[in-house]
C-alpha positions in Angstrom: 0.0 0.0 0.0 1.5 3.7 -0.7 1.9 5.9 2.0 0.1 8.8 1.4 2.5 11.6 2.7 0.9 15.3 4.4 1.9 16.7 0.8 0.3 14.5 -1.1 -2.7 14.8 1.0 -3.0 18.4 0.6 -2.4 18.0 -3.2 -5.2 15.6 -3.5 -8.4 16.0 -5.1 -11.0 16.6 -2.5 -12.5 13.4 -0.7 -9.2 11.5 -1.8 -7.8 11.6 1.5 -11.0 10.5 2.9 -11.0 7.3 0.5 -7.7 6.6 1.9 -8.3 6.9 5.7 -11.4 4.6 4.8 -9.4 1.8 3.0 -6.6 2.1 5.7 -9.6 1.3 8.4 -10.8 -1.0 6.0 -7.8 -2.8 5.9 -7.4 -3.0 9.3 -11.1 -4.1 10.4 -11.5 -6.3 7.4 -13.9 -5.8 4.8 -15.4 -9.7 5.9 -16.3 -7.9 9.2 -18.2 -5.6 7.9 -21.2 -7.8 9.3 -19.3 -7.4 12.7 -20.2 -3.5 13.2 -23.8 -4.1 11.6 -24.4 -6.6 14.6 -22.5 -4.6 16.8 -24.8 -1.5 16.3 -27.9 -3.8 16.0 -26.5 -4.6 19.7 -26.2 -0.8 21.0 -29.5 0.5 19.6 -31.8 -3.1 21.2 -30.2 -2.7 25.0 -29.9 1.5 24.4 -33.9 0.9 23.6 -34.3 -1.6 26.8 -32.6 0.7 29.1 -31.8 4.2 28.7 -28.9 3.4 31.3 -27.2 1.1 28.6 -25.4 3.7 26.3 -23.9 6.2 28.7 -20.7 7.2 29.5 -20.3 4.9 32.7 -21.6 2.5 31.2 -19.6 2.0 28.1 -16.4 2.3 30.6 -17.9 -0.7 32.4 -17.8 -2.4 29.6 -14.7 -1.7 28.1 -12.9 -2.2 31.8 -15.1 -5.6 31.7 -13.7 -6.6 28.0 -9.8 -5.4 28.3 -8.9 -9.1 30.0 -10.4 -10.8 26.8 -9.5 -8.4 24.6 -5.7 -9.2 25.7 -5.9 -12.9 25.1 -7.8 -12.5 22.1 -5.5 -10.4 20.4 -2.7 -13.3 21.5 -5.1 -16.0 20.5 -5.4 -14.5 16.9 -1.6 -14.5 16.5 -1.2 -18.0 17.4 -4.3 -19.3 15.3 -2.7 -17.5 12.3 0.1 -19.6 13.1 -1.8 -22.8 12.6 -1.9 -23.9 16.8 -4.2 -23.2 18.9 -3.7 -21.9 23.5 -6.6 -23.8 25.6 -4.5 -22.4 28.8 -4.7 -19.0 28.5 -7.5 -18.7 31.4 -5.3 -20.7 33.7 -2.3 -18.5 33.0 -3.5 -15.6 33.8 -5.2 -16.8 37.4 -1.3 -18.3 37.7 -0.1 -14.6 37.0 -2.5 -13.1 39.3 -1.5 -15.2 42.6 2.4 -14.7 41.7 1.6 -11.0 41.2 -0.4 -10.6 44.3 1.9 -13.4 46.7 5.4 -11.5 45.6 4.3 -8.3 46.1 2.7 -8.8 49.7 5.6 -11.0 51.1 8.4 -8.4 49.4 7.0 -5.3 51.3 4.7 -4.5 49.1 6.9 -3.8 46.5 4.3 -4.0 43.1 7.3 -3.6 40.4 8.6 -6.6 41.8 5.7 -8.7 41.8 4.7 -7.5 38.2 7.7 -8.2 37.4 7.4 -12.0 38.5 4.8 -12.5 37.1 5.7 -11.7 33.6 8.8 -14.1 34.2 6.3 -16.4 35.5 4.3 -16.1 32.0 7.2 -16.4 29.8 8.4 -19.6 31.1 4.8 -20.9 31.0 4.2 -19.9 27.6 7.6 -21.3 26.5 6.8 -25.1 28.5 3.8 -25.2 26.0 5.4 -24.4 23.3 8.6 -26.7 23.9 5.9 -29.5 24.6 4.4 -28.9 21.1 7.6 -28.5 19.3 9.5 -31.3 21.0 7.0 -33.3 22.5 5.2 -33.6 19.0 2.0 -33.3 20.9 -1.1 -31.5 19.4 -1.5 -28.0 20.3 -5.3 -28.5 21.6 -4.4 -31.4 23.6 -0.8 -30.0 24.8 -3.0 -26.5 26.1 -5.6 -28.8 27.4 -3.2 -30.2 29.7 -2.0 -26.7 30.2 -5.4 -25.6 31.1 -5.7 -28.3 34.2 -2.1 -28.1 34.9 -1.9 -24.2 35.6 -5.2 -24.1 37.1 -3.9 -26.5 39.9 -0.8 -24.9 40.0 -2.8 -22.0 40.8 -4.4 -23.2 43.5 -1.5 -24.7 45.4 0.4 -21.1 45.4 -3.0 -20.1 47.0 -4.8 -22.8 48.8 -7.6 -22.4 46.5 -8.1 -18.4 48.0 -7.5 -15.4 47.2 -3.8 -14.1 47.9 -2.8 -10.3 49.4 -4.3 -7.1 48.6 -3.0 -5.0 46.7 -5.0 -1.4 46.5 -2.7 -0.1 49.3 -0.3 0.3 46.4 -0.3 3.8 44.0 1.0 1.6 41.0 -1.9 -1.3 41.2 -4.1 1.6 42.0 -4.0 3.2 38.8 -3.6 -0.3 36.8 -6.8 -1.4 37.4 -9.1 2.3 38.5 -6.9 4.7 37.1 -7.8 6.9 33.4 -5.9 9.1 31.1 -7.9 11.6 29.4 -11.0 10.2 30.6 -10.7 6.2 30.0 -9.3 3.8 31.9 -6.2 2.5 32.0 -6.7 -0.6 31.2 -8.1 -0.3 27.7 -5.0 2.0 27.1 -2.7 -1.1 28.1 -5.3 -2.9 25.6 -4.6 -0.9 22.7 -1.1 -0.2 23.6 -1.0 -4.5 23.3 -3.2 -4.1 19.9 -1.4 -2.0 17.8 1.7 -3.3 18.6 0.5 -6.6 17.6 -1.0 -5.1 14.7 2.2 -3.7 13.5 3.9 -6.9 13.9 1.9 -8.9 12.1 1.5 -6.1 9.2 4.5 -4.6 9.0 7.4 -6.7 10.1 9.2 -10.0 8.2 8.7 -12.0 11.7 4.2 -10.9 10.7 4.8 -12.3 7.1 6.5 -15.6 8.6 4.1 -16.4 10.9 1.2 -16.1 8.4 3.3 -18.3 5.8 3.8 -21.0 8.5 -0.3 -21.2 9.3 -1.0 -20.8 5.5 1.2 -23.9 4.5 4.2 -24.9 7.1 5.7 -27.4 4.3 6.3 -24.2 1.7 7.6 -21.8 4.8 10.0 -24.7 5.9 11.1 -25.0 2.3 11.4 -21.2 2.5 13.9 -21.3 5.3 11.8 -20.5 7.8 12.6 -21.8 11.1 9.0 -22.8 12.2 10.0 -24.6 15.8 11.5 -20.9 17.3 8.5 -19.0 15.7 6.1 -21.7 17.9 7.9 -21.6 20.7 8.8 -17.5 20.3 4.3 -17.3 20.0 3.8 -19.7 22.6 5.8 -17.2 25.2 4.4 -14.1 24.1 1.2 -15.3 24.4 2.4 -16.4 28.5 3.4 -12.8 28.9 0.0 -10.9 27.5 -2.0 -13.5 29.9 0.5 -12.3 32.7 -0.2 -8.9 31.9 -4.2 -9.9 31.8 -3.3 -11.6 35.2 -1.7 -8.6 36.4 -4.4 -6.7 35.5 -7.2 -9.0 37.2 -5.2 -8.4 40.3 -5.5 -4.9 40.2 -9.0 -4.5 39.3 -10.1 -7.1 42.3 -7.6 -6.2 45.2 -6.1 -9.5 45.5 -4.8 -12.5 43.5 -7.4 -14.8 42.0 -6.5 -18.4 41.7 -9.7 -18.9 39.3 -12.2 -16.5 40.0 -12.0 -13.9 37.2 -9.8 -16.4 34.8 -12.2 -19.5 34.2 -13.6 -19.4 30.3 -11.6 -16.6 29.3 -10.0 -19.3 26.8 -13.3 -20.2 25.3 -14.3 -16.0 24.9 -10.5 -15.5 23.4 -11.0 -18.2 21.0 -14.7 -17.2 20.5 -13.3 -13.6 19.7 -10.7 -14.2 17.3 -13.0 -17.0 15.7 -15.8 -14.4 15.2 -13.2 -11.8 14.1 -12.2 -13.7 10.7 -9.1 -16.2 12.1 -9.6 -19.3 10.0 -9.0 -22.2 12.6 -6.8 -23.8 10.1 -4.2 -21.1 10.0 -2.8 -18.1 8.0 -5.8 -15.9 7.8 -7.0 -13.7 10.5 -6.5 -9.3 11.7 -6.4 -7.7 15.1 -9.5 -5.8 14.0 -11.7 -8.1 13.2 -11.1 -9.7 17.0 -11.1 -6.5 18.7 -14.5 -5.9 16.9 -15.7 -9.1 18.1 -14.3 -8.6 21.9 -16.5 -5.2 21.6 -19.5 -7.4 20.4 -19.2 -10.1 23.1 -18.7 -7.1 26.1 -22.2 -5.2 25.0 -23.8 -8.7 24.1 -22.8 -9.6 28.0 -23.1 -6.3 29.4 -26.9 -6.2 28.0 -27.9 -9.2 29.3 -26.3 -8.7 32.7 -28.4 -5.2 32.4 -31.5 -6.5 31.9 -31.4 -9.3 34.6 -30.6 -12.1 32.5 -29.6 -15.2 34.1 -25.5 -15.4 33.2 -25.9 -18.9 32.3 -27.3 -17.7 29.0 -24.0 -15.9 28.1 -22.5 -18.7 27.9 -24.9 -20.4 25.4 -24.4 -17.4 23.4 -21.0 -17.3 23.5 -21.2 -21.2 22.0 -23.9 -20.4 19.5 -21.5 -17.3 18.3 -18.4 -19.8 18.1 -20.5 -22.0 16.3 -22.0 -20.1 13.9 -18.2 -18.4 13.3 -17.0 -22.0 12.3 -19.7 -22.5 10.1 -19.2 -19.1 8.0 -15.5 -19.8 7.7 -16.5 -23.4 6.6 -18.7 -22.0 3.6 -16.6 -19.5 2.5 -13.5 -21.6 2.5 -15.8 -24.3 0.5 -14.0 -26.9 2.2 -15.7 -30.2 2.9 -18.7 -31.0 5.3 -17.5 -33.8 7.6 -19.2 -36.8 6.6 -21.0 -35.6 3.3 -20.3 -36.5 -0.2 -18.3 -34.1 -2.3 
């Protein structure tokens, strides 16, 4: 794509530079999730009907503060999906995160740059045992994270005895991590974006983006390429261990103390759910950071709404299976592949 430079914007005839913006947020949304922001706005305007409540300012910041933890792991779940694999832990990494964070930091004096600090180291080596099981181990990335999943949530638990570990709001930096704003919203979804668009850039504009869609689009070419596909698995499988430390991090600071699985358990099936919605073919090498975030805003005012209007929760979950569902099924007509068990 040409960069269109201040010059050539002002040179332009009139509406070019909109055109341009457009296709640049085009790009980046994804013209396929176009159908995203329709439902998203269908959305807004039923629960901004149901209750008048729904669409202020408050609001909207309770959703987004609600959505930033998913968000996080979605945007890491879409980077490994495009690689071809697939993180069933993420949920117990981050409940991991949160008792390290929360257990360093009260038994070091409450010193919080210690225990964030911890906890991130914590992540890394997480994410890097998974991927080092997949690489090495030759084990299936679903059932390698599945293990994962019930291995970190019991780790978990034995840091904590199953309870919630220290408080941490006596401390100015925790403080601001999970109540704190800049220009008006919340801190949080500024560590979201900040995650986002650095993603985003990787992915987009970077050799290491372009390897790691070859590998999920067809790993036999990219190894023929040169392409050293065991560290790019392993190098995904720890980032994605320190964005769920950061997400545990965060839980900590918006609860007051470390959760061991309060907070954490089904943010794997949301993340997937997300990036799944958001365009990500499950088989690898397709898939945008837009397109998930869109569907991480569709799935916080979906739960949001129903929460509002006295909903019983257990029907966010069937929703949230429904919308995986029917994600699967658009990706499996438009890729025209094969219905399992059907005739050609």
């Amino acid at each position: 794509m040409t960069t269109i430079t201040p010059q050539a914007t002002k040179d332009a005839p009139p509406g070019q530079g909109a055109v341009g913006g457009s296709r640049t947020l085009l790009s980046f949304v994804g013209g396929q999730n176009l159908s995203l922001i329709g439902a998203l706005a269908v959305v807004l305007a039923l629960f901004g009907i149901l209750n008048e409540n729904y669409l202020s300012v408050s609001n909207m910041q309770v959703i987004a503060e609600a959505a930033t933890i998913t968000g996080l792991l979605a945007v890491v779940q879409t980077v490994v999906i495009i690689c071809g694999g697939l993180d069933i832990s993420v949920g117990s990494q981050v409940g991991v995160a949160s008792v390290v964070s929360a257990m360093v930091f009260t038994s070091t004096g409450d010193n919080a740059l210690l225990g964030v600090a911890v906890a991130v180291g914590v992540g890394v080596l997480v994410g890097v045992l998974n991927g080092l099981v997949i690489v090495y181990g030759r084990v299936n990335p679903t059932i390698a994270t599945l293990a994962g999943l019930a291995a970190y949530k019991g780790l978990a638990q034995l840091l904590s005895d199953g309870r919630a570990q220290g408080y941490v709001l006596n401390d100015d930096i925790f403080v601001f991590l999970g109540r704190g704003k800049v220009a008006g919203i919340p801190a949080m979804v500024w560590i979201l974006i900040a995650v986002a668009v650095a993603v985003h850039l990787l992915l987009t504009r970077t050799d290491i983006g372009r390897n790691i869609y070859a590998i999920g689009g067809n790993d036999t070419a990219a190894r023929l390429a040169g392409i050293n596909i065991n560290k790019y698995l392993v190098a995904v499988y720890a980032l994605i261990g320190v964005v769920a430390a950061i997400a545990g991090i965060l839980l900590t600071a918006r609860t007051g103390s470390g959760q061991p699985t309060s907070g954490s358990e089904g943010l794997e099936l949301k993340a997937i759910t997300a990036a799944a919605l958001g365009g990500c073919a499950l088989r690898g090498g397709k898939g945008g950071i837009g397109g998930t975030l869109l569907a991480v805003a569709l799935l916080g005012c979906l739960e949001n709404g129903l929460t509002v209007e006295g909903i019983n929760s257990f029907w966010q979950n069937v929703a949230q299976g429904a919308l995986l569902v029917i994600a699967v099924v658009i990706q499996q007509r438009r890729s025209g592949e094969r219905a399992v068990g059907l005739p050609t």
